[in-house]
N, C-alpha and C positions, 0 to 999 in steps of 0.2 A: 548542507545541514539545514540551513537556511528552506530553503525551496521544502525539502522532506517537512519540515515542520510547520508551514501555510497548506501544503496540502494537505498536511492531518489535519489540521485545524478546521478547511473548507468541509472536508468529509464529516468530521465530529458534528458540523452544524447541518449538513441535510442529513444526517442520519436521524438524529434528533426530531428535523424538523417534520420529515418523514412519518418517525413512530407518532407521533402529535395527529398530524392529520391522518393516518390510519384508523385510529383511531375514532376520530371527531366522525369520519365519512360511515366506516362499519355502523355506529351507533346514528348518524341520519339516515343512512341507507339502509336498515332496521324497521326504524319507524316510520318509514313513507313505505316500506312493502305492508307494514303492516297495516297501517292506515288507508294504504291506495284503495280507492272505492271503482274507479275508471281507468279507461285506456287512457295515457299522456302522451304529448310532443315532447320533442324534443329543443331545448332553447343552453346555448353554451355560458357557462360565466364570463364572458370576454366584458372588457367596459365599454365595448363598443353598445349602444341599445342599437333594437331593433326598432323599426316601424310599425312593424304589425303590432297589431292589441289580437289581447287574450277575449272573444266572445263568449258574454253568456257564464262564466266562469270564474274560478278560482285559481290562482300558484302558487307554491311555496318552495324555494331555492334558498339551499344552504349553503354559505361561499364559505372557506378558508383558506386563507391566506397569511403567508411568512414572507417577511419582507427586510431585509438589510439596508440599510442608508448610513454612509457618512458625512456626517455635521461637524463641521468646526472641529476634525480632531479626533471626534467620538465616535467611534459605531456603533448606532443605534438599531436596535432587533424587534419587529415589532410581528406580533402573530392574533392576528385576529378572524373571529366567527361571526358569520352576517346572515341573518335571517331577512330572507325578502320577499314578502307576501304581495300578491296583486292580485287588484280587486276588480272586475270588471262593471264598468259602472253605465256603458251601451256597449253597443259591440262594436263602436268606433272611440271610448274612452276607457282608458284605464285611468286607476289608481295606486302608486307602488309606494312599500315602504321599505328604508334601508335602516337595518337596528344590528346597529354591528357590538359586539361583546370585544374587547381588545386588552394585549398584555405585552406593555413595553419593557424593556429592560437596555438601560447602557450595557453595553458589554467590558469585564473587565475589573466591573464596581457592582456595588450589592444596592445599586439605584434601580428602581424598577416600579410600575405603575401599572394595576390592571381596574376597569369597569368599563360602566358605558361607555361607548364612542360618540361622537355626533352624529343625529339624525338624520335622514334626509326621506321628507316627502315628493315625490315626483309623480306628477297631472300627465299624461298623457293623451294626446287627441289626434286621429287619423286625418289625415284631410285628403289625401287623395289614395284612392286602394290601387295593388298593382295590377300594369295592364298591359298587352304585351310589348309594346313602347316606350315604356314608363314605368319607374319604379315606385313604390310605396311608400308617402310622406307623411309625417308626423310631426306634430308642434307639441316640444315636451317645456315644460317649468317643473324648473326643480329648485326648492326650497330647502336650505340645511339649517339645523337647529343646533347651533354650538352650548348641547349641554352638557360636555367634557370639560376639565378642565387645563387651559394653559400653563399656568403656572406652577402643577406638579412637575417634577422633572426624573424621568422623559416625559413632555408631554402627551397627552393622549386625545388633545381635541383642541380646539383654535378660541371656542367661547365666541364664537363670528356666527351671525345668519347673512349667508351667502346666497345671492338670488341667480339662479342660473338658466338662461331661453335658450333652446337650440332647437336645429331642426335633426331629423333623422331620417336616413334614405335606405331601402330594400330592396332589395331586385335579386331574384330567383334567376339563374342562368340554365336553359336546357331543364328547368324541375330538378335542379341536381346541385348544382354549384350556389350558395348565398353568399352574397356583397354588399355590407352594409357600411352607413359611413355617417356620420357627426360632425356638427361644426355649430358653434354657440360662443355663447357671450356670459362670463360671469361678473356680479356686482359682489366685491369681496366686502364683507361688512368692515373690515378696520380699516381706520383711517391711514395707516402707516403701509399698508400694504398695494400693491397695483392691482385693479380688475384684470381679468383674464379672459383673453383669446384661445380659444380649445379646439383642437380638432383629433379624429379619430377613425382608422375604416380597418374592417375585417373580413377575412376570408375564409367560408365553412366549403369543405369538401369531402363526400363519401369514399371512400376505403370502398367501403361497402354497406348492404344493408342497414348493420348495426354499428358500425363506427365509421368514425370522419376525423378529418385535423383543420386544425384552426392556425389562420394566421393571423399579428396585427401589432397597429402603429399607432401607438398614441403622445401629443403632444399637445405644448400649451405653454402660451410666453410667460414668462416669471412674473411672480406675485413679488418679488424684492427688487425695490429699487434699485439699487445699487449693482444688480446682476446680469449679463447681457444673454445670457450663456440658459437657451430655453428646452426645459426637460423634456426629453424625446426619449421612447421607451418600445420594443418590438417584444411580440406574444408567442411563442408556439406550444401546441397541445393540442389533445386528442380528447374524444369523449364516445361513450358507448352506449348503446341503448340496450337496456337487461332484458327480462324475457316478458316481466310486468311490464313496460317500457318507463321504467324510472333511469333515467339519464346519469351517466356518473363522466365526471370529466375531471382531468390533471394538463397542468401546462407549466410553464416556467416565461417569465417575460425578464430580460437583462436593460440596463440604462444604457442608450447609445449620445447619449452627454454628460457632462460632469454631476448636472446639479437633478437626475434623476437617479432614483432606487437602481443602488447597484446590480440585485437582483432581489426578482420575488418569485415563492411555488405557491399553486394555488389548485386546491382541490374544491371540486364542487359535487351538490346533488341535488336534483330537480325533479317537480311532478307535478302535475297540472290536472286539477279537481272539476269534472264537471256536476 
């Protein structure tokens, strides 16, 4: 009885989670057919970044994302919408913004929290283009703006500006296969919390013309003292390219240690304005 009724439970929550982002994606993916002026690339919502910049140009990618975590006891649900415009500012810089809309809820309790999220601006600069040797590097800072609040509960942001440098690496394999990969340093603005070691790589592969699957791994030492135990999280998902070539991509990524999101789904849509 036991077991029958966790699995209704697990179903009840991506069914849900599902009609949500059905939603959220038919209405961006609406108004980018409608809006699209140009042909677009293709680029996947993975948190892996890419190396390459956007020349000469425009993007805008809409993420959503549902995410389960248990804290101390509690399972916390969090589902949020991320608008991320990049600005091309040479055709070896970019400029990104991250402006996430978010709606937590304890599960269980009629506790629940929705608005802004915290911001995050990201500087990006090419330093070396790729070559057949050599892959394509990038020096990113990333800037977040803790203008959520902590102390509503569930929280919805940290009230931290975290300074964050990494590099980023690209390499096309065959024009077919993409391998990208991360490794940075964050300055955690609270005093009480540890700076963070991050790493991250991902793998894009065609199906075919119009679709590919994604794979990826991301990690990064604990921000709590007191924990030894470092969140480590795997990606998989697919993404298509429509007939406009506006991008539409779904994945799921699961925690592969205690103190990472049990799981998260995430739908995305993307298009690139020249």
């Amino acid at each position: 009885m036991e077991y029958h009724k966790v699995k209704k439970e697990i179903l009840t929550i991506l069914l849900d989670s599902l009609s949500i982002f059905s939603t959220f994606t038919c209405t961006t993916t609406t108004l980018l057919l409608l809006i699209a002026p140009q042909k677009g690339i293709a680029i996947a919502p993975l948190k892996t970044e890419e190396a390459y910049t956007i020349p000469y140009s425009y993007t805008c990618e809409m993420i959503s994302r549902f995410e389960s975590t248990k804290i101390g006891g509690n399972r916390i649900e969090t589902l949020s919408a991320t608008i991320v415009p990049t600005f091309s500012l040479r055709d070896n810089m970019n400029l990104i913004f991250y402006l996430p809309l978010e709606h937590s809820k304890i599960k269980h309790t009629s506790s629940s929290n929705s608005g802004l999220g915290d911001i995050d601006v990201n500087f990006k600069y090419l330093i070396a283009k790729e070559s057949i040797d050599r892959p394509a590097v990038s020096l990113n800072l990333d800037i977040k703006f803790g203008i959520a609040s902590k102390d509503e509960s569930p929280a919805r942001g940290t009230e931290n500006e975290d300074f964050s440098l990494y590099l980023a690496l690209s390499k096309k394999i065959k024009e077919k296969i993409e391998v990208d990969f991360n490794a940075g340093y964050t300055k955690v603005g609270a005093d009480y919390l540890d700076n963070v070691i991050f790493y991250s790589g991902s793998l894009t592969n065609p199906i075919n013309e119009y679709n590919f699957y994604m794979i990826e791994l991301c990690g990064n030492t604990n921000t709590m003292p007191d924990k030894n135990d470092e969140p480590i999280s795997a990606f998989f998902g697919f993404k298509h390219i429509t007939y406009r070539n506006v991008e539409l991509s779904i994945g799921t990524s699961v925690g592969l240690t205690n103190t990472a999101p049990d799981y998260e789904i995430v739908l995305g849509a993307y298009y690139e304005f020249y």
